[in-house]
VOBA-1610 file (N, C-alpha, C; in pm, whole numbers, padded with zeros to 5 digits, always signed):
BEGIN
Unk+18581+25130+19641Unk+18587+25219+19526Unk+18649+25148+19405Unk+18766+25055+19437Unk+18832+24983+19301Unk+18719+24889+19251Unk+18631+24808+19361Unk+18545+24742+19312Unk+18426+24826+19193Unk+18425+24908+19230Unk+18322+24986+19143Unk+18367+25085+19000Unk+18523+25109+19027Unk+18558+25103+18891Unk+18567+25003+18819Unk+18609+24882+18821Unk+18631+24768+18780Unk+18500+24718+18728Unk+18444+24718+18806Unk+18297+24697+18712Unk+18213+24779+18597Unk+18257+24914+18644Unk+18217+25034+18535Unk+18335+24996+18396Unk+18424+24975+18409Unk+18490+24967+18297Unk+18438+24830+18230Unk+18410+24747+18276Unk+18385+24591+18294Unk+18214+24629+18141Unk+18144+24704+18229Unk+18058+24731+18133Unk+18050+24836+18013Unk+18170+24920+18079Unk+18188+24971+17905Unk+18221+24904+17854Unk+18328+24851+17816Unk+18399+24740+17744Unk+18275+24645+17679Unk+18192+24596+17720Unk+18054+24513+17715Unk+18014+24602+17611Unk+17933+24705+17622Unk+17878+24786+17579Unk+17919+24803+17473Unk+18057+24837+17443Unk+18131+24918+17349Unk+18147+24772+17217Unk+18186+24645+17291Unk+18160+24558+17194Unk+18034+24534+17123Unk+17896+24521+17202Unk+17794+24526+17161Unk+17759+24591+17070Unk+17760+24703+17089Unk+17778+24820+16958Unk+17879+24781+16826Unk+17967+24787+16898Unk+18022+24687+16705Unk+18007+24603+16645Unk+17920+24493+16710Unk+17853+24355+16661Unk+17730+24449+16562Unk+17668+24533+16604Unk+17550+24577+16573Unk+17593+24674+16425Unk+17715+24713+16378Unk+17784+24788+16226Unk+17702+24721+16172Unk+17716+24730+16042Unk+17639+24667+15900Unk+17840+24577+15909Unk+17804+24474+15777Unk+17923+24423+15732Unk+17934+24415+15574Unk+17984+24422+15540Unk+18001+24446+15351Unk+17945+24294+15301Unk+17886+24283+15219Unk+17833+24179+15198Unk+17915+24089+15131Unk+17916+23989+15016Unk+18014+23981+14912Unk+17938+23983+14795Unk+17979+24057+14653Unk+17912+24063+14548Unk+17834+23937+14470Unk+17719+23945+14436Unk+17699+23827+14352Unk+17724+23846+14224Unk+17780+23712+14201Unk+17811+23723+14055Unk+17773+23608+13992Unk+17665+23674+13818Unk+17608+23556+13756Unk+17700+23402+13737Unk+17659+23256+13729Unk+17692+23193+13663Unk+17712+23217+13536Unk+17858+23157+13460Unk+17853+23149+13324Unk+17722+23015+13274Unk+17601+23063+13158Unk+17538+22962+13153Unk+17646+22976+12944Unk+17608+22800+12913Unk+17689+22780+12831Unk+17819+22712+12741Unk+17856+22702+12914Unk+17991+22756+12871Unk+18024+22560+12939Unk+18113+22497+12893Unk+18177+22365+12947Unk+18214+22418+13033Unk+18279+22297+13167Unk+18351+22351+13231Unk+18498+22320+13173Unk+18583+22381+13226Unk+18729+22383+13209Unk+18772+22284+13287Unk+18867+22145+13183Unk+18960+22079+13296Unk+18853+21953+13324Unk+18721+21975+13321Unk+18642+21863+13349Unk+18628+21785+13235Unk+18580+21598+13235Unk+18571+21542+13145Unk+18401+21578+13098Unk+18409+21568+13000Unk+18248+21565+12922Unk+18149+21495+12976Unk+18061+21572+13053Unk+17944+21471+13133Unk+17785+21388+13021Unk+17779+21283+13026Unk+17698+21248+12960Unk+17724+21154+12821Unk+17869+21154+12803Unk+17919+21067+12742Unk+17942+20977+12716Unk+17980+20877+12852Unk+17995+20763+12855Unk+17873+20711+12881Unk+17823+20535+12860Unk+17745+20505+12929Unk+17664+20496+13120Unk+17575+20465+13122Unk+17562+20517+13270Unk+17559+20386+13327Unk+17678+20394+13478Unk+17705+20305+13544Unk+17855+20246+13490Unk+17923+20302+13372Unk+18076+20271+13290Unk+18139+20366+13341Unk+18284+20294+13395Unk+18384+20394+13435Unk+18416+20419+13277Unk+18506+20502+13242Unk+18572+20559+13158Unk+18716+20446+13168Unk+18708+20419+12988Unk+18819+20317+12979Unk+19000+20398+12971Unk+19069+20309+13025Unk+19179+20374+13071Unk+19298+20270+13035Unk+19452+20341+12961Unk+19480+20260+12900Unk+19575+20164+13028Unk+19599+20018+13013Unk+19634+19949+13095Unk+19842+19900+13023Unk+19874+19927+13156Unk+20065+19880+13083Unk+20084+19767+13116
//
């Protein structure tokens, strides 16, 4: 008889998870890119020549 509760609970438990995998989940909002806009904090792309590091002063 313990064997056969143990297993009945064994598959609720199963069950009962299954079912909550199966909820919806909140998605996350999309939100537009700023078009426009520089970025912040970044150096100016397209400035220097291509294949030139950026000159840097030496002590």
């Amino acid at each position: 008889m313990m064997k056969v509760m143990m297993i009945a609970g064994a598959t609720l438990a199963m069950v009962t998870v299954a079912g909550a995998a199966d909820l919806p989940h909140p998605q996350p909002v999309y939100q537009q890119a700023p078009l426009g806009k520089a970025p912040i904090g970044k150096a100016p792309i397209g400035k220097n020549p291509v294949g030139k590091a950026p000159v840097s002063a030496r002590y």
